[in-house]
Backbone as CSV, one residue per row, in Angstrom:
resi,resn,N_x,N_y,N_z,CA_x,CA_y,CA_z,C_x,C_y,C_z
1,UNK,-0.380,-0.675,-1.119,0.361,0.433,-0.518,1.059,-0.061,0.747
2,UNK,2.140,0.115,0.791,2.951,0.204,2.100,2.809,1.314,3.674
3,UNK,2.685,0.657,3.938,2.268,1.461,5.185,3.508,1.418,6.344
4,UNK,3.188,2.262,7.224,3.904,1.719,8.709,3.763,1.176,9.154
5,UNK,2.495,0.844,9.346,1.590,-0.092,9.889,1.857,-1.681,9.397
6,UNK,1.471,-1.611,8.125,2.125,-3.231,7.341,3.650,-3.456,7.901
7,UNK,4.132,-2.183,8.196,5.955,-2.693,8.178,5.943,-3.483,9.515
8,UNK,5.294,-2.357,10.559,5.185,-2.808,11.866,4.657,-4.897,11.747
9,UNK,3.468,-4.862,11.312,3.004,-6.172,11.304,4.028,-7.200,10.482
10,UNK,5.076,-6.618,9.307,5.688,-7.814,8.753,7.050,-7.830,10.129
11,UNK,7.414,-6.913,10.245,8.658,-7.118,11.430,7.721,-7.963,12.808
12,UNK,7.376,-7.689,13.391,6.527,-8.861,14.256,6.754,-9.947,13.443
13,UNK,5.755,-10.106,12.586,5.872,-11.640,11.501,7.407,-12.407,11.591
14,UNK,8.016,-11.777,11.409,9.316,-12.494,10.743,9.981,-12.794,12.405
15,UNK,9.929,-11.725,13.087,10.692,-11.684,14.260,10.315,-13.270,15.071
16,UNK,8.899,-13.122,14.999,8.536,-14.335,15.366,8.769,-15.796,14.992
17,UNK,9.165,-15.837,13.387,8.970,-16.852,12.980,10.648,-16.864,12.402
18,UNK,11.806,-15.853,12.137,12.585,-16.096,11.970,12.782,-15.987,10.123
19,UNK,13.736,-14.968,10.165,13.205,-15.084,8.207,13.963,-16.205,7.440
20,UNK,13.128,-16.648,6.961,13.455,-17.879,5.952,12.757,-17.897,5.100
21,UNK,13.285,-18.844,3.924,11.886,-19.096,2.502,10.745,-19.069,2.881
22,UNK,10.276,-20.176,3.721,8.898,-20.139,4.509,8.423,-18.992,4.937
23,UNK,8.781,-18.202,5.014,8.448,-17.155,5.992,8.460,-16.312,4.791
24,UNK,9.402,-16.013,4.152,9.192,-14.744,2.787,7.718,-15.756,1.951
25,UNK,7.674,-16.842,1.716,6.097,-17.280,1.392,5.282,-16.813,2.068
26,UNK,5.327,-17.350,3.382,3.744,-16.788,3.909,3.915,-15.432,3.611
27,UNK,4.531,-14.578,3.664,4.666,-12.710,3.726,3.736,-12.611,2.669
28,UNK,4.306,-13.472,1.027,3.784,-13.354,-0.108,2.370,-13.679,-0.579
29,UNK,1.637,-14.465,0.462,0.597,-15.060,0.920,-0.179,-13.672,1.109
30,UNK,0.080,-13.574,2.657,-0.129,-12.110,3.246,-0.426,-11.164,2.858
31,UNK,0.294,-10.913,1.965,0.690,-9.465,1.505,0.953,-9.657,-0.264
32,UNK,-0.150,-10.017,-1.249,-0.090,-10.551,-2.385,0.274,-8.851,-3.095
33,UNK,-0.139,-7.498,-2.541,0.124,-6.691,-3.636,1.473,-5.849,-3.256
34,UNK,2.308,-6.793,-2.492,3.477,-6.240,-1.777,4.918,-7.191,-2.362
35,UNK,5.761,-6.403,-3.269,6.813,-7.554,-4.167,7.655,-7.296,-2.977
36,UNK,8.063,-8.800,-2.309,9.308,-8.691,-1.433,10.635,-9.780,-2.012
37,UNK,11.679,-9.043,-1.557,12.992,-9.433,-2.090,13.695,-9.855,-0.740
38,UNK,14.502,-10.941,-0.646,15.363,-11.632,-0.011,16.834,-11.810,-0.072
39,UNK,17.550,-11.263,0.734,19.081,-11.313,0.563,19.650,-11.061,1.767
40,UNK,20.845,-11.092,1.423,21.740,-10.719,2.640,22.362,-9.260,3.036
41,UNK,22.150,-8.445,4.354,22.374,-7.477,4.534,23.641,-6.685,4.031
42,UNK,24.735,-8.011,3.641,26.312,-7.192,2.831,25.560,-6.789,2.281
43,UNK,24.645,-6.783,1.125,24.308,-6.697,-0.536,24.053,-5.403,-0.236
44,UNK,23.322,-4.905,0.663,23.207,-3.515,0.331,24.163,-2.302,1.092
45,UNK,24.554,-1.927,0.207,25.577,-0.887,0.587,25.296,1.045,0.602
46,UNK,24.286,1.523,0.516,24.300,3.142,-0.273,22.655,2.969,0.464
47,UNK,21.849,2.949,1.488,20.579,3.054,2.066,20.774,2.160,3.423
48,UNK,19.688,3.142,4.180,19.557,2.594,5.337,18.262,2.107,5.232
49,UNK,18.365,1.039,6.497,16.880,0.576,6.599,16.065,1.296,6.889
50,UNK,14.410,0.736,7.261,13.407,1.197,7.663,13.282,0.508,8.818
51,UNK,13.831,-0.512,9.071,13.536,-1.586,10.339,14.640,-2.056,10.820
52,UNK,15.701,-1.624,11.478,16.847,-2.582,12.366,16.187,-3.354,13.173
53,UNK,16.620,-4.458,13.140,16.684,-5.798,13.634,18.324,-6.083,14.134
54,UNK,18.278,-6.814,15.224,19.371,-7.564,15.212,19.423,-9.211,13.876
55,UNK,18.416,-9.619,13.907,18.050,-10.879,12.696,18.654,-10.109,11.393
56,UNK,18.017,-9.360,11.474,17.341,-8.344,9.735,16.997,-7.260,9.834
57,UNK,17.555,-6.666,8.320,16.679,-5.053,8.613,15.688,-4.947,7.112
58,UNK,14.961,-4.506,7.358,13.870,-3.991,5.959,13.967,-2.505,5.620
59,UNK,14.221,-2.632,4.225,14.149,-1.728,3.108,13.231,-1.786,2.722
60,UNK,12.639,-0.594,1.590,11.618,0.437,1.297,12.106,0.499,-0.388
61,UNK,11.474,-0.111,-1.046,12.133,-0.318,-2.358,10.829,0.619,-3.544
62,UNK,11.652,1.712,-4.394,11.014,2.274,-5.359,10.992,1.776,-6.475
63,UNK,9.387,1.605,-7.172,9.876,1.151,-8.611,9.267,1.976,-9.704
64,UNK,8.928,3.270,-9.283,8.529,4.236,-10.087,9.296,4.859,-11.611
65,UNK,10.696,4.687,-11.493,10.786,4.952,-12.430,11.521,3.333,-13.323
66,UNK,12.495,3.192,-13.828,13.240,2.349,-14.691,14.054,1.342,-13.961
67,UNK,14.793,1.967,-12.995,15.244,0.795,-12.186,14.714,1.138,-10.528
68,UNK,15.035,0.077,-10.071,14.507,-0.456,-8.458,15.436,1.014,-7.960
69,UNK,15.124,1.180,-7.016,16.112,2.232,-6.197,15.536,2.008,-4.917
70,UNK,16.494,1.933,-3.721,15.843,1.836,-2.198,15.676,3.356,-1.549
71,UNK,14.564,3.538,-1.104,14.150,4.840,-0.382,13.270,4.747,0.787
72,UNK,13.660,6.004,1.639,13.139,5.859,2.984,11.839,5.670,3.100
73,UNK,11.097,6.305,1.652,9.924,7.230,1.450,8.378,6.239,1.785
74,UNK,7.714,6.005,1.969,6.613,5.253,2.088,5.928,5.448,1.205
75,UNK,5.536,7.011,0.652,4.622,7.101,-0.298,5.052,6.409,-1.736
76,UNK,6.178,6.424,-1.597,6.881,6.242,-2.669,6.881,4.445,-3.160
77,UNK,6.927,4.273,-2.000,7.523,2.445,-2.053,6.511,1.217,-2.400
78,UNK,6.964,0.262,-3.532,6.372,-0.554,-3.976,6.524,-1.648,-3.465
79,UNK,7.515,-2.037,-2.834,8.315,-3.129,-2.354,9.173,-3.265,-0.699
80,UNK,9.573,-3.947,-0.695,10.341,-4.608,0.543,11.314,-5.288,0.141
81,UNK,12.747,-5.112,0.948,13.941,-5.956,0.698,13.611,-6.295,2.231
82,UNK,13.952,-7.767,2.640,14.038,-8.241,4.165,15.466,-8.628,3.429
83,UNK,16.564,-8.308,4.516,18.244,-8.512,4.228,18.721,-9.086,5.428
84,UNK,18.916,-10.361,5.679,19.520,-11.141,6.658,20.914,-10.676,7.010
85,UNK,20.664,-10.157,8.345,21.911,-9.934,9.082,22.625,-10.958,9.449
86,UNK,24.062,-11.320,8.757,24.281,-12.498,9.620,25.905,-11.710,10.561
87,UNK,26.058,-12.447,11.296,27.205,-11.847,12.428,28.153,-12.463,12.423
């Protein structure tokens, strides 16, 4: 389950260490019942984050029904998109 709490602790995580492959590993390490996705902040267009960053922002990803859909919702969310802001 996704929490606020987990979000809070992966944004620390990354902030600290800077998101990269390495870093989406250890997460996956971390956080084995948590599917996280990696991309770049263009890619998503139609949702806001859960986490602005100047680095990155994190999404809240549903997989309840047939396809992925991003939502604000916590109860809802299976997943994490971390989306590299670049400037």
């Amino acid at each position: 389950m996704i929490t606020v709490e987990s979000i809070e602790q992966i944004t620390q995580f990354i902030a600290k260490r800077q998101l990269s492959e390495a870093t989406l590993s250890e997460l996956r390490q971390t956080y084995p019942s948590i599917h996280f996705t990696y991309c770049s902040d263009d890619d998503i267009h139609s949702a806001l984050p859960v986490v602005e960053h100047a680095e990155f922002n994190i999404y809240l990803v549903n997989t309840s029904e047939h396809c992925f859909t991003l939502t604000p919702d916590f109860a809802k969310a299976t997943g994490i998109v971390l989306a590299e802001v670049v400037a």
